[in-house]
C-alpha positions in Angstrom: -6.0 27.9 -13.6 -7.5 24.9 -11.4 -7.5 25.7 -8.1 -5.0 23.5 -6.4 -7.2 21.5 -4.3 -8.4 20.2 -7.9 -5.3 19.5 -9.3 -3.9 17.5 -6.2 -7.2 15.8 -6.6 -6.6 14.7 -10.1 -2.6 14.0 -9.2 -4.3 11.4 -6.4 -6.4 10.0 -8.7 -3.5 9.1 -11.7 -1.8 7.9 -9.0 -3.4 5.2 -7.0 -5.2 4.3 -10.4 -1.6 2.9 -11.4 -1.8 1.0 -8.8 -5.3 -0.7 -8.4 -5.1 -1.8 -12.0 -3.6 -5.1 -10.5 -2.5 -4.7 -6.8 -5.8 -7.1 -5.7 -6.3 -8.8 -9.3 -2.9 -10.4 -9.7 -2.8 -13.2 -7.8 -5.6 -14.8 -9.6 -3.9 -14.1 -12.7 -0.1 -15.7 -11.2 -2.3 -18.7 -10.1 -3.5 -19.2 -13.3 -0.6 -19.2 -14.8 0.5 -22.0 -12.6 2.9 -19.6 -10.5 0.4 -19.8 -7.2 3.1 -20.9 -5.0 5.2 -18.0 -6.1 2.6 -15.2 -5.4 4.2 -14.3 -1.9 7.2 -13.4 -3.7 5.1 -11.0 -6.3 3.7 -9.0 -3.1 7.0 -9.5 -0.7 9.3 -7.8 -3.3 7.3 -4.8 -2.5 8.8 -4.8 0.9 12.5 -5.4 0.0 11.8 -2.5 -3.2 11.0 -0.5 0.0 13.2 -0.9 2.1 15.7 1.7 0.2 14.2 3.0 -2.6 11.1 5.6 -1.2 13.8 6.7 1.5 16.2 7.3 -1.1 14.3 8.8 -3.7 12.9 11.1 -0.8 16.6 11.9 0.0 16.8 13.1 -3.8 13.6 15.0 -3.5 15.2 16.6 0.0 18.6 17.4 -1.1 19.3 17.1 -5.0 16.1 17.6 -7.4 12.9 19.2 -6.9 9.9 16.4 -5.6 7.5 16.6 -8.7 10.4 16.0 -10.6 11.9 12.7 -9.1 7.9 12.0 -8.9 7.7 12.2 -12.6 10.6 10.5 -13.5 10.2 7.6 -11.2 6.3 7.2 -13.2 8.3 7.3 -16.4 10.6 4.2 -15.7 7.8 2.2 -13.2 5.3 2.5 -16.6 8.4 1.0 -19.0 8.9 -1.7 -17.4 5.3 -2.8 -16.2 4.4 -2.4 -19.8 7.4 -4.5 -20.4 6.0 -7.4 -18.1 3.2 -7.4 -19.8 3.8 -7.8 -23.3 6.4 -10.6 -22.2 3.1 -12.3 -20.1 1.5 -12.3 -23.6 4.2 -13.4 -25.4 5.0 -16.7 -23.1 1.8 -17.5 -22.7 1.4 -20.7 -20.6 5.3 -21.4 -21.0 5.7 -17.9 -18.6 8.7 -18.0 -16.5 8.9 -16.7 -13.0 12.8 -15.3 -13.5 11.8 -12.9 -15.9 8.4 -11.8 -15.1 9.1 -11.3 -11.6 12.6 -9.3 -12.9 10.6 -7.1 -15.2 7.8 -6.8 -12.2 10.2 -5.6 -9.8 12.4 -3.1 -12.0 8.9 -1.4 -12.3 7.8 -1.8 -8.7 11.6 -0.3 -7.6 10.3 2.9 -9.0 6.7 2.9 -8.5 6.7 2.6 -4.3 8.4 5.9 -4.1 6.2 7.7 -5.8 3.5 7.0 -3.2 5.6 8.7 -0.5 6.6 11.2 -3.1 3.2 12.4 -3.8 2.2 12.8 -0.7 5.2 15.0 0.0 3.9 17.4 -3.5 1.1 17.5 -2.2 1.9 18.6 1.5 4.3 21.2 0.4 1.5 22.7 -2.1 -1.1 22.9 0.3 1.2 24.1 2.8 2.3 26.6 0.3 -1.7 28.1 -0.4 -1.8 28.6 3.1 -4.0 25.3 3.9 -3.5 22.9 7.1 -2.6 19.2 5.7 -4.8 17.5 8.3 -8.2 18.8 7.2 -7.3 19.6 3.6 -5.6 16.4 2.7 -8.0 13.6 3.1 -11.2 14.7 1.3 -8.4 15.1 -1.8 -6.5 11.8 -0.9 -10.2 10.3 -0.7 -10.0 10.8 -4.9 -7.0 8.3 -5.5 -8.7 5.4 -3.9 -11.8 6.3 -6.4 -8.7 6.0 -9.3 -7.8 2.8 -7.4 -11.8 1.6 -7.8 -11.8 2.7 -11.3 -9.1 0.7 -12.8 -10.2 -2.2 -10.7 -14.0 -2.2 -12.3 -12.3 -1.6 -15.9 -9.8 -4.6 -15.2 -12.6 -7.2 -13.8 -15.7 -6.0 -16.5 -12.5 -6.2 -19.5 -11.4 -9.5 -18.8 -8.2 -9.0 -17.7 -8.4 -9.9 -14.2 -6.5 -13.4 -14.7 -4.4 -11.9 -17.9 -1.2 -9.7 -17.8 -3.3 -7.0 -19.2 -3.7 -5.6 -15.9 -0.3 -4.8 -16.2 -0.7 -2.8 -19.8 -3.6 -0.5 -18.2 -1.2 0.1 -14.9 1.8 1.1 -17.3 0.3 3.1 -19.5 -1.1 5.4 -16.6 2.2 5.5 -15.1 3.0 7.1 -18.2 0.1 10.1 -17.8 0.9 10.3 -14.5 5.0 11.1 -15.5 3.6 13.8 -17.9 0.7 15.5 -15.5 3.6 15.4 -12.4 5.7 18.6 -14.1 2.9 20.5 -13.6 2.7 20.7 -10.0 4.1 23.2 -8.2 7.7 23.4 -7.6 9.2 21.9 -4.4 11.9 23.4 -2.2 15.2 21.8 -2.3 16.9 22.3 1.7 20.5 23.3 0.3 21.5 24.1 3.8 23.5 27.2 3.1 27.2 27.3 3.0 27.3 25.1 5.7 29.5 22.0 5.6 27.4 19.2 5.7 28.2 15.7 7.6 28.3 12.8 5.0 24.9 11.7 7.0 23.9 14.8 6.1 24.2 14.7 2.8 22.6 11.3 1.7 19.7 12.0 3.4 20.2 9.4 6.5 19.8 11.9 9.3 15.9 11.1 9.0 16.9 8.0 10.7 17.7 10.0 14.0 13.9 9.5 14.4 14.6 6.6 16.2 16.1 8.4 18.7 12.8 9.8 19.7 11.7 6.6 21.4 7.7 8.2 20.9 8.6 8.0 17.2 11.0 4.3 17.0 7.9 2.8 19.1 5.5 4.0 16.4 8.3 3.2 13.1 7.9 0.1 14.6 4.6 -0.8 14.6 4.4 0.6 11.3 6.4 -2.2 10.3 4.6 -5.2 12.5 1.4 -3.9 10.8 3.1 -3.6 7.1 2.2 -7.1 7.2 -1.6 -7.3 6.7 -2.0 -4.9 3.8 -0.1 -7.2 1.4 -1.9 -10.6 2.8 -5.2 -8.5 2.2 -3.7 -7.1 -1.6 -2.3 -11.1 -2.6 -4.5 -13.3 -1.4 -8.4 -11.8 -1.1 -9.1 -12.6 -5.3 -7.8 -16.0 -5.3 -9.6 -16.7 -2.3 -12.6 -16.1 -3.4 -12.0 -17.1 -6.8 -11.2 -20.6 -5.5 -14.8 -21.3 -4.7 -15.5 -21.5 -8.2 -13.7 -25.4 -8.0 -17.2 -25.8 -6.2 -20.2 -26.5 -7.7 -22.3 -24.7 -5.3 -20.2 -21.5 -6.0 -19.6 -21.4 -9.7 -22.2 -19.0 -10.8 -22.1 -16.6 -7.4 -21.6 -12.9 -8.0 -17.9 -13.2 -5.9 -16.7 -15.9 -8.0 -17.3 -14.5 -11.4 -16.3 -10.5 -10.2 -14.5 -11.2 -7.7 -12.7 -7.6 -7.9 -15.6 -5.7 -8.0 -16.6 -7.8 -4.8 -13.0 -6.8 -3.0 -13.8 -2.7 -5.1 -16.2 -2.6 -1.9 -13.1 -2.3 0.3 -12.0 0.7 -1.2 -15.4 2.5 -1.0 -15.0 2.0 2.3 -11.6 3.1 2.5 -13.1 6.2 0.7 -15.8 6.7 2.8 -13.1 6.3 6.3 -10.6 9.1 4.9 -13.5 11.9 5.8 -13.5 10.1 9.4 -10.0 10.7 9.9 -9.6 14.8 10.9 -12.5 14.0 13.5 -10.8 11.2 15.0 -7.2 12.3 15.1 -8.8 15.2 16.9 -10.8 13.8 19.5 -9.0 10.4 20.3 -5.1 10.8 18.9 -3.2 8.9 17.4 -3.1 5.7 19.9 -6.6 5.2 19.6 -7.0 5.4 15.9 -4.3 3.4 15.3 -5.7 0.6 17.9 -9.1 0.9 15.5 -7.1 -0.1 13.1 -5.7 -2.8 13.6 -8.3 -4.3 15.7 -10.2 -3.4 12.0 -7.8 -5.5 10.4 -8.3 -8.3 12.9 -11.9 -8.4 12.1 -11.1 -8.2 7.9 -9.5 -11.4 8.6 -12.1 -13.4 10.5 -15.0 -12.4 8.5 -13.0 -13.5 5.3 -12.6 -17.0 7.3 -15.9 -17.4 8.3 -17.8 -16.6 5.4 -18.7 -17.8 1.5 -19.8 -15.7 -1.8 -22.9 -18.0 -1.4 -25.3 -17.6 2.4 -22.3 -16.6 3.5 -21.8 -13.2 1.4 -22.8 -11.2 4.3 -19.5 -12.0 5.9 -17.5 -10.8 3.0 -19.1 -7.7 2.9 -18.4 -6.9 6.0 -15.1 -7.8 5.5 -15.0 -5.3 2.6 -16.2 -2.4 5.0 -13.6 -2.6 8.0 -11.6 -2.8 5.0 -11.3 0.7 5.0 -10.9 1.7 8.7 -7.9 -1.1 9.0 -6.4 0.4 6.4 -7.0 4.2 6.4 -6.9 4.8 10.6 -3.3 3.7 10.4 -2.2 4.3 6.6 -3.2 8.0 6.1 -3.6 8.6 10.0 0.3 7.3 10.0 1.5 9.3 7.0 -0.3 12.7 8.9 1.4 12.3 12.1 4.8 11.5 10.5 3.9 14.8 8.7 3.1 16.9 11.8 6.0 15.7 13.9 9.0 16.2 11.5 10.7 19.6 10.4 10.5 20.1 6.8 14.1 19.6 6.2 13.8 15.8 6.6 9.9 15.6 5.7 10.6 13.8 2.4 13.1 11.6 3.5 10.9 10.7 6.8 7.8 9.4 4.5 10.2 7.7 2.8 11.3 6.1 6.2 7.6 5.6 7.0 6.7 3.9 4.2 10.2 1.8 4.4 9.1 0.2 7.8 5.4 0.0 6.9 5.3 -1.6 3.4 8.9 -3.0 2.9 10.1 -4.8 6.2 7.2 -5.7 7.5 5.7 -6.5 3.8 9.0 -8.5 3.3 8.9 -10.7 6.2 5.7 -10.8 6.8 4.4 -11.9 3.2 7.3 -14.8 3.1 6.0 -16.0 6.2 2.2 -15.6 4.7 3.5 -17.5 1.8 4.8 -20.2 3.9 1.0 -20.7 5.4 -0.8 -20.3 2.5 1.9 -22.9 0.5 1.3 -25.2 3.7 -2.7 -25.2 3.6 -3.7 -24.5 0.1 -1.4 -25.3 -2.6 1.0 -27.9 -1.6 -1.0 -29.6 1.7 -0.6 -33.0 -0.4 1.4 -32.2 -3.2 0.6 -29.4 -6.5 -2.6 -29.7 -8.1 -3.8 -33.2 -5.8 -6.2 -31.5 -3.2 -9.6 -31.3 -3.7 -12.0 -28.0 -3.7 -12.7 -28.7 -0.5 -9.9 -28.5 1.0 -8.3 -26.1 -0.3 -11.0 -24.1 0.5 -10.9 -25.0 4.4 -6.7 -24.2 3.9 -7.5 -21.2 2.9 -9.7 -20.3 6.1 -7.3 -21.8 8.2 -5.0 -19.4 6.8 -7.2 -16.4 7.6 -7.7 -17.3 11.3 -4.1 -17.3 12.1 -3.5 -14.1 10.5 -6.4 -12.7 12.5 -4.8 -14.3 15.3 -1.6 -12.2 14.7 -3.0 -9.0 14.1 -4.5 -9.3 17.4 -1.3 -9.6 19.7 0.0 -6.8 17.5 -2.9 -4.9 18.8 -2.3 -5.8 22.9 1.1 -4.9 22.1 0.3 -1.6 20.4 -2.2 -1.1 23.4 0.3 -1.8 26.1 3.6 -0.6 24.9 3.2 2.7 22.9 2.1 6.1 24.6 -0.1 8.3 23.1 -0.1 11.7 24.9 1.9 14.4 23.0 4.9 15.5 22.5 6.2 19.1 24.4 5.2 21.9 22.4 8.8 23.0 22.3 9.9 19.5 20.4 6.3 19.5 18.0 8.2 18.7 14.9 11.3 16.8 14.9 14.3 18.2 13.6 18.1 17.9 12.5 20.4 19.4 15.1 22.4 21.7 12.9 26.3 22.3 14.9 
């Protein structure tokens, strides 16, 4: 039998190998399919899919149905439908429409966002469970589902299928793998609660949302949600970006502009790289200060992108690509840890549900529409569909990146000034339900 660090590993893997299949790829491929002023939507739904559904299928994994198992069967219906979107994409062609692909795309995205939050809760309770501590065993195995996430990216750019709905074929048929190799992870506990009667509150699951009564814990849920907003700008818009040099002359034959994904792949080494930082830092500057790292990473990510080309002006992108992985990990991971730590494990599934509710669906909601709304202003519609030249769509899109490095950076004075980081009392460590 695997040891279970190895089989978490490989769970990790499946997982966010789903995912990068087309999370930075599809944009170029909704653009080329003459849906570019739509591609806010693609990425926003994620937020409104997560608003509810991670919470509540961590409520199911709390109360009702062990986790691996609501893990596998959310895999099972995610993979239908994506495989679903794709064989329609095939089918229409150039006449695509966006009422049914988005449809199709969102039944499978409704079921796939859980299972990030549910994942993370199999593979707490495991290591938990073989006597391990989470914080220095989980991100050297986490650290293996961003190599999936690389994977499937390389296979999709160096197949072809970067600007094709076959992105969506590789991401459903994993989903599928993932459904099967899911029932083999140790069970979870289910908190019946004895033969206590339980409040209604109680038993849906929506006592995690007495976190916000710890005002240490609402003034971080909160943040989570301001800074939900730059992981999906970064996901929608990076590839056709960079892909929209190619209009230029100059451009056309750079390495960026044909691969562009294995260009943006650099981000997630670097996110691979940053999860090893993560115990040290957590350790030695807590949690303010990481997550201040983060998003002043995130504020750089944005101006590099601005500044720079794939041609003399590579340099830039790459460095883009490396804070790429500090923005993202030092609050992501470092978030999903501290949630962890702080919450009694009655609740814990329901609370990364919660997590992941303010981190990637309101602030991902709102803040893509209104990222839609810029990048519609400057880049496709400044002077009507299809009318502005390369060159200005190119200086659009830059335009666009310094004002969302602008924003990140009065999220971060806020973040500096308003949040406290010393710790809680040791008597209060993990959050609980009050039980009368």
């Amino acid at each position: 039998m695997p040891s279970i660090k190895l089989r978490l590993i490989l769970l990790n893997f499946i997982e966010f190998a789903v995912w990068g299949a087309y999370l930075t790829s599809m944009g170029t491929y909704l653009a080329k399919a003459g849906l570019g002023s739509h591609i806010g939507w693609f990425y926003s739904v994620q937020g409104i899919v997560c608003i509810f559904m991670p919470a509540l299928m961590g409520i199911v994994a709390d109360r009702w149905m062990e986790g691996q198992r609501v893990l596998s069967l959310c895999h099972v219906l995610a993979g239908t439908f994506m495989i679903a979107a794709s064989a329609y994409g095939y089918q229409a062609g150039s006449a695509v429409q966006f009422g049914m692909l988005f449809t199709l795309y969102t039944l499978s995205l409704a079921f796939f966002m859980p299972t990030i939050a549910l994942g993370f809760s199999v593979a707490y309770s495991a290591l938990e469970k073989a006597g391990l501590d989470t914080v220095k065993a989980f991100p050297p195995i986490r650290v293996w589902g961003t190599v999936g996430f690389i994977v499937t990216m390389w296979i999709v750019d160096l197949c072809g299928l970067q600007s094709t709905p076959g992105q969506w074929m590789v991401s459903g048929c994993l989903s599928l793998v993932m459904a099967a190799y899911s029932l083999t992870m140790p069970r979870m506990r289910i908190e019946k609660g004895g033969n206590r009667k339980k409040t209604l509150a109680e038993a849906l699951g929506l006592h995690a949302f007495r976190l916000f009564l710890n005002p240490r814990m609402a003034m971080f849920l909160t943040f989570a949600m301001l800074t939900g907003f730059c992981l999906q700008i970064s996901n929608g818009y990076v590839n056709p970006f960079i892909t929209s040099f190619g209009s230029m002359e100059a451009y056309q034959s750079t390495f960026g502009v044909r691969h562009a994904n294995i260009l943006i792949s650099l981000s997630q080494v670097s996110e691979t790289l940053c999860f090893l930082l993560i115990p040290f830092f957590l350790s030695r500057f807590g949690i303010k200060k990481v997550v201040l790292i983060a998003l002043l990473g995130w504020v750089l990510r944005f101006g590099f992108l601005a500044l720079g080309n794939p041609g003399s002006g590579v340099w830039l992108f790459l460095l883009s690509m490396i804070v790429y992985g500090v923005a993202f990990d030092f609050f992501n991971i470092s978030g999903s840890l501290f949630i962890n730590k702080e919450t009694d494990d009655s609740i814990r599934s329901s609370a990364q549900g919660l997590f992941m509710m303010m981190a990637n669906g309101l602030g991902s909601f709102v803040g893509m529409l209104v990222a839609q709304s810029v990048v519609n202003h400057y880049v496709f519609t400044p002077h009507g569909v299809g009318t502005s030249s390369a060159g200005e769509v190119v200086m659009g899109w830059k335009i666009c990146w310094f004002i969302f490095a602008g924003y990140t950076l009065a999220v971060a004075i806020l973040f500096a000034l308003l949040f406290k980081g010393e710790p809680l009392p040791k008597c209060s460590t993990r959050i609980k339900v009050q039980k009368t």
